[in-house]
C-alpha positions as CSV (number, residue, x, y, z in Angstrom):
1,X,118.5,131.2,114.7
2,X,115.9,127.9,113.8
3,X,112.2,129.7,112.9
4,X,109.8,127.5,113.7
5,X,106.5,127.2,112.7
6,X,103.3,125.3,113.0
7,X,99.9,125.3,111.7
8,X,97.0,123.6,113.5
9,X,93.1,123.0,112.5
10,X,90.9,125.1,114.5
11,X,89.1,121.9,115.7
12,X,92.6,120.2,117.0
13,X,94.3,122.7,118.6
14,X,93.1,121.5,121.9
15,X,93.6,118.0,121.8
16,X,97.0,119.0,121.0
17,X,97.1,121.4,123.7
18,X,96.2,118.1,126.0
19,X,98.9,115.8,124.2
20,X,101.5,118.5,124.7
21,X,102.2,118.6,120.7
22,X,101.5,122.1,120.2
23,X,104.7,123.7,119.2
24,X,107.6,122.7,117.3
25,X,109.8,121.6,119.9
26,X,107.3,119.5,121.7
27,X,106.8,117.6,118.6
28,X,110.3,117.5,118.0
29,X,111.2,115.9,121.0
30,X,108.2,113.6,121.6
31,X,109.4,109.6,121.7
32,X,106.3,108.3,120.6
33,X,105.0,105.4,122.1
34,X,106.0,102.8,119.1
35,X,107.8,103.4,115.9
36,X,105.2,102.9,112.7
37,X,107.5,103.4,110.2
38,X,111.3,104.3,109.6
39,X,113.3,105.5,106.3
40,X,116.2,107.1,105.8
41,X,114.6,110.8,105.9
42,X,111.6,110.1,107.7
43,X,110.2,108.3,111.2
44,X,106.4,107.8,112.1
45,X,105.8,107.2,116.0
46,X,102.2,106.9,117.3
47,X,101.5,108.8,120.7
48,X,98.4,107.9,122.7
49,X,96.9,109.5,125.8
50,X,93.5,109.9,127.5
51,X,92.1,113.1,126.4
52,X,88.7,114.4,128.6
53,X,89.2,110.7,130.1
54,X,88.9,109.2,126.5
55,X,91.7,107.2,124.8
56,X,92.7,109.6,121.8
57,X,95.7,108.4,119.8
58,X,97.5,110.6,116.7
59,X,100.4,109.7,114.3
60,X,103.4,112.0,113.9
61,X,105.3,112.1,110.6
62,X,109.1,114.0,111.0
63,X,111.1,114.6,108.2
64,X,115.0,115.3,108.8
65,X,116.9,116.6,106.4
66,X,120.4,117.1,108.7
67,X,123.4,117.0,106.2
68,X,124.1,120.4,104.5
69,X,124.6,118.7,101.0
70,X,121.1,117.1,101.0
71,X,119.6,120.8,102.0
72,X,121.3,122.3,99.3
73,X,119.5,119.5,97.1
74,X,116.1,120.5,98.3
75,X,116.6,124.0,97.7
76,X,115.9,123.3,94.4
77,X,112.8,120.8,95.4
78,X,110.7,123.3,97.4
79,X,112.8,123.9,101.0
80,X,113.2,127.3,99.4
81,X,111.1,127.2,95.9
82,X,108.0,125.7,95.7
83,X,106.5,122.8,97.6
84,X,108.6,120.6,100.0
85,X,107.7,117.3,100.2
86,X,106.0,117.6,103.6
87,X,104.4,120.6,102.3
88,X,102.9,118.2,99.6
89,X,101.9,115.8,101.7
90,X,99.8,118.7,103.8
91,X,98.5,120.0,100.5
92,X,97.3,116.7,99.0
93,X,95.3,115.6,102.8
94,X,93.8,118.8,102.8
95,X,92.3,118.4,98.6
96,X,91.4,114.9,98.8
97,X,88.7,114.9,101.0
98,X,87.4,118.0,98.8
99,X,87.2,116.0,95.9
100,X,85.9,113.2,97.8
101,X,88.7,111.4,98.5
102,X,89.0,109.6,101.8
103,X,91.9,110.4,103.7
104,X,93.5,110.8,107.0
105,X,92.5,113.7,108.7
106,X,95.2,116.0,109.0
107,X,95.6,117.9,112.4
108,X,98.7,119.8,112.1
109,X,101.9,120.7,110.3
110,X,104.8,122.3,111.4
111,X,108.6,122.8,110.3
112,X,112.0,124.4,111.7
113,X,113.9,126.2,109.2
114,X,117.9,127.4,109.5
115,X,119.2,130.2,107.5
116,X,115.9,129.5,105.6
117,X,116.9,125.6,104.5
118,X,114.2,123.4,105.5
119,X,116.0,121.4,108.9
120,X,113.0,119.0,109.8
121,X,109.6,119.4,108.9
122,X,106.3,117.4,110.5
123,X,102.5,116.2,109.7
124,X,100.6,115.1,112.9
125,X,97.5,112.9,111.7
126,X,94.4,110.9,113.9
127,X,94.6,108.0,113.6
128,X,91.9,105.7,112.3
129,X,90.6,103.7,115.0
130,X,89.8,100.1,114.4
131,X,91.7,100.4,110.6
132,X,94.7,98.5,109.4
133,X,96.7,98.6,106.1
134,X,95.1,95.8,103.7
135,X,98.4,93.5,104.2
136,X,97.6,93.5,108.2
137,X,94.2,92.3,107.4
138,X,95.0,89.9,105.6
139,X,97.7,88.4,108.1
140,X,95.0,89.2,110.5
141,X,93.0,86.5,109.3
142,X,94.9,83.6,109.4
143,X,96.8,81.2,107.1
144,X,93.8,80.7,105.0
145,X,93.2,84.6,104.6
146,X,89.6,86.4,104.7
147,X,86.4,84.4,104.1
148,X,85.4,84.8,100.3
149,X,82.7,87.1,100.9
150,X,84.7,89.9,102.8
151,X,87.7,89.4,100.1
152,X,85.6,90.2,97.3
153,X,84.0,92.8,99.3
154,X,87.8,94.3,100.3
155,X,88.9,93.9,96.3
156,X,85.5,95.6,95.1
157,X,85.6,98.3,97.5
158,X,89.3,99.0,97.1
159,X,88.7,99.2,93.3
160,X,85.9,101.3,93.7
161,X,88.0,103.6,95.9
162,X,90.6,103.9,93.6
163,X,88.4,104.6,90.2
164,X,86.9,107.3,91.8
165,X,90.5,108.8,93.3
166,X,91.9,108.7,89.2
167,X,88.6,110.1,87.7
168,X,88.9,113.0,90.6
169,X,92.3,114.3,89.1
170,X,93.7,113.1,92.0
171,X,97.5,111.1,91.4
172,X,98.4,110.1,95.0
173,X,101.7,109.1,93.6
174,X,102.4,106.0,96.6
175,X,99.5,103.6,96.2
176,X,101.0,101.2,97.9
177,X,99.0,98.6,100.3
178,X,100.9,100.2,103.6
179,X,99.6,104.1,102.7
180,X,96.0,102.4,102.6
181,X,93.9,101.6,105.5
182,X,90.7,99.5,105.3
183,X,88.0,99.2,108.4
184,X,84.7,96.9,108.5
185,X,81.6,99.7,108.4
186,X,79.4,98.8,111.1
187,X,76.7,97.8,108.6
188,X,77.8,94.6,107.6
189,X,80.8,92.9,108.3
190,X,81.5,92.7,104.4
191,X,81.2,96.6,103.9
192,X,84.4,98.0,104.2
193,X,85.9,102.0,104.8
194,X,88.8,103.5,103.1
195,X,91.5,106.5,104.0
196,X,94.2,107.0,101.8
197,X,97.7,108.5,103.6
198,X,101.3,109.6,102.7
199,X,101.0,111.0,99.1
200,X,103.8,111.6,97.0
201,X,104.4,114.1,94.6
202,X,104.7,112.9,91.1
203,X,106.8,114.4,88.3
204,X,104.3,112.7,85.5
205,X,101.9,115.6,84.7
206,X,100.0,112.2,81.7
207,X,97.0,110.9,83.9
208,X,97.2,107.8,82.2
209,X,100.6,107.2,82.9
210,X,100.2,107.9,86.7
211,X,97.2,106.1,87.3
212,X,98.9,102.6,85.2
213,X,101.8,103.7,88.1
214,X,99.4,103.4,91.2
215,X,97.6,100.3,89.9
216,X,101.2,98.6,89.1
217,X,102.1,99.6,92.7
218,X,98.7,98.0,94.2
219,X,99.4,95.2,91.9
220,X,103.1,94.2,93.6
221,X,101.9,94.1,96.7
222,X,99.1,91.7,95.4
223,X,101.7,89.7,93.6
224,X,102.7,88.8,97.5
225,X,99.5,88.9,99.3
226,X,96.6,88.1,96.8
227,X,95.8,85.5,94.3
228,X,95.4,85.7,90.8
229,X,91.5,85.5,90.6
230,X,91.3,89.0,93.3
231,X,94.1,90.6,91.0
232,X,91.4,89.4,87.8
233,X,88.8,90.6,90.3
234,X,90.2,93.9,91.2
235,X,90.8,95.4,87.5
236,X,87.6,94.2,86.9
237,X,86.1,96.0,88.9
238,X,87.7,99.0,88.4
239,X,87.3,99.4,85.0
240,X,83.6,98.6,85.9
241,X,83.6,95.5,83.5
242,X,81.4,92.5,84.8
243,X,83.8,90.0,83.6
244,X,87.4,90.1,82.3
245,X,87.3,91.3,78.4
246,X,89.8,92.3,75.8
247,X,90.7,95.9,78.2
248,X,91.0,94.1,81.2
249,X,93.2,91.7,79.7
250,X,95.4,94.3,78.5
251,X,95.6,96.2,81.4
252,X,96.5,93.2,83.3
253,X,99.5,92.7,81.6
254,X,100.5,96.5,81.8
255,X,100.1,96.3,85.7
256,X,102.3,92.8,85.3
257,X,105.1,94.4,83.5
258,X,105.1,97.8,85.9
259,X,104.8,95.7,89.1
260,X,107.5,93.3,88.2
261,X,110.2,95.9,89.3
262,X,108.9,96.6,92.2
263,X,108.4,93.6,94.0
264,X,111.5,93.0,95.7
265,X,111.3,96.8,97.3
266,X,107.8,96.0,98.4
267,X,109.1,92.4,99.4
268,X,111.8,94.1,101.9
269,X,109.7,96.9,103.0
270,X,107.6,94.3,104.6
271,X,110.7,92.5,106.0
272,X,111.6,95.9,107.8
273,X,108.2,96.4,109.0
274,X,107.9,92.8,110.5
275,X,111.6,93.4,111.4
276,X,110.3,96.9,113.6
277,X,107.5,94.7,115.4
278,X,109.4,92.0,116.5
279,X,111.7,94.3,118.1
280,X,109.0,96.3,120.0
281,X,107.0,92.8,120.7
282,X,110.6,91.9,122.6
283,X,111.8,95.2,123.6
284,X,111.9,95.7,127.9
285,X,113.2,99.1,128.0
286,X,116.4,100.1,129.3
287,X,118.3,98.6,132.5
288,X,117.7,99.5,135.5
């Protein structure tokens, strides 16, 4: 027999309640209303309902794991011994903000075990309203990208961001552009706010050698998106040099060589996203 279980926050147990995604199976079976993201193991839909007559909207997270063979894998990854990756991923949004570490706020997790092998497991997170990925921005803006101002603003902040996220003892493990979302504070259009979302675990225990991982992954995405002088601009900053010197220098070239390889993923992972868009931009629904 499946045993199910799910954890809410105290403070989100009733807008769950109201968006009927308060037990396993609801969650389970929920459609979504669009499709955020899609992998082999994992699916991210966004639901949105009125709540109290007010719009509330919250991503869901599912993790399958449905082939026997890949379950006996994971007993040896944390479906029976130590952490899952789910379970990280709770874990991780639950630290961060302690050591003040923006992130997603984290409203529930849940899995369905079988004969005690992890079967699916599930994060349910608010969603950010008003905040994009730093790619989407970017499109957002037009062919000619953001006005200077709010570009050095984004690179400074983001640098800033992710400093202070390495000097916290805190390796993310999937800084990539698409588990970062940016929004313009309502100070000044060039002040920007930051949530961090989907960490990863990470086998390197050398802080050095994670943290040159996250900036190489930052840096492949800005190899497609950014242009030399924000890259310059961004390592800068976050080694909190006022202009480029003999250690900026030479960790431009590490984030080069690291960023080099992963390109091309980051490349087609945009090509499925875009790919995922254009489908629900043209999809009618079913016949009649």
């Amino acid at each position: 027999m499946p045993r199910d279980r799910i954890d809410m926050a105290p403070d989100a147990a009733a807008t769950l309640q109201a968006l009927e995604l308060d037990t396993v199976q609801r969650v389970l079976d929920c459609q979504g209303d669009r499709v955020a993201a899609l992998s082999r193991t994992s699916e991210i839909v966004q639901v949105t309902r009125l709540v109290d007559d007010e719009p509330c909207s919250v991503f869901i997270k599912r993790y399958r794991f449905g082939q026997w063979k890949r379950r006996l894998k994971l007993t040896f990854r944390g479906s029976l011994v130590g952490r899952s990756r789910a379970r990280f991923e709770r874990d991780m949004l639950t630290e961060m903000p302690r050591k003040g570490v923006p992130a997603v706020r984290l409203m529930a997790y849940g899995e369905r075990r079988v004969f005690g092998f992890v079967e699916t497991a599930f994060l349910i997170t608010e969603a950010q309203q008003g905040s994009v990925s730093p790619d989407a921005f970017v499109r957002q803006c037009g062919p000619t990208g953001p006005a200077p101002a709010k570009r050095h603003a984004l690179v400074r902040g983001l640098a800033k961001q992710v400093r202070h996220m390495h000097n916290a003892g805190v390796a993310h493990g999937g800084l990539v552009w698409r588990n970062i979302l940016i929004r313009p504070a309502n100070t000044h259009e060039t002040d920007f706010a930051f949530h961090f979302l989907d960490p990863a675990p990470v086998r390197v225990k050398d802080p050095q050698a994670w943290a040159a991982r996250g900036l190489a992954e930052l840096g492949a995405m800005a190899k497609l998106l950014c242009t030399r002088t924000d890259v310059v601009r961004f390592v800068t900053a976050y080694l909190r040099e006022h202009k480029p010197d003999a250690a900026c220098r030479a960790r431009l070239a590490d984030i080069d060589a690291r960023a080099a390889t992963l390109v091309e993923q980051e490349r087609h992972r945009l090509a499925v996203r875009d790919a995922i868009a254009a489908f629900e931009d043209n999809w009618v629904g079913p016949p009649a």
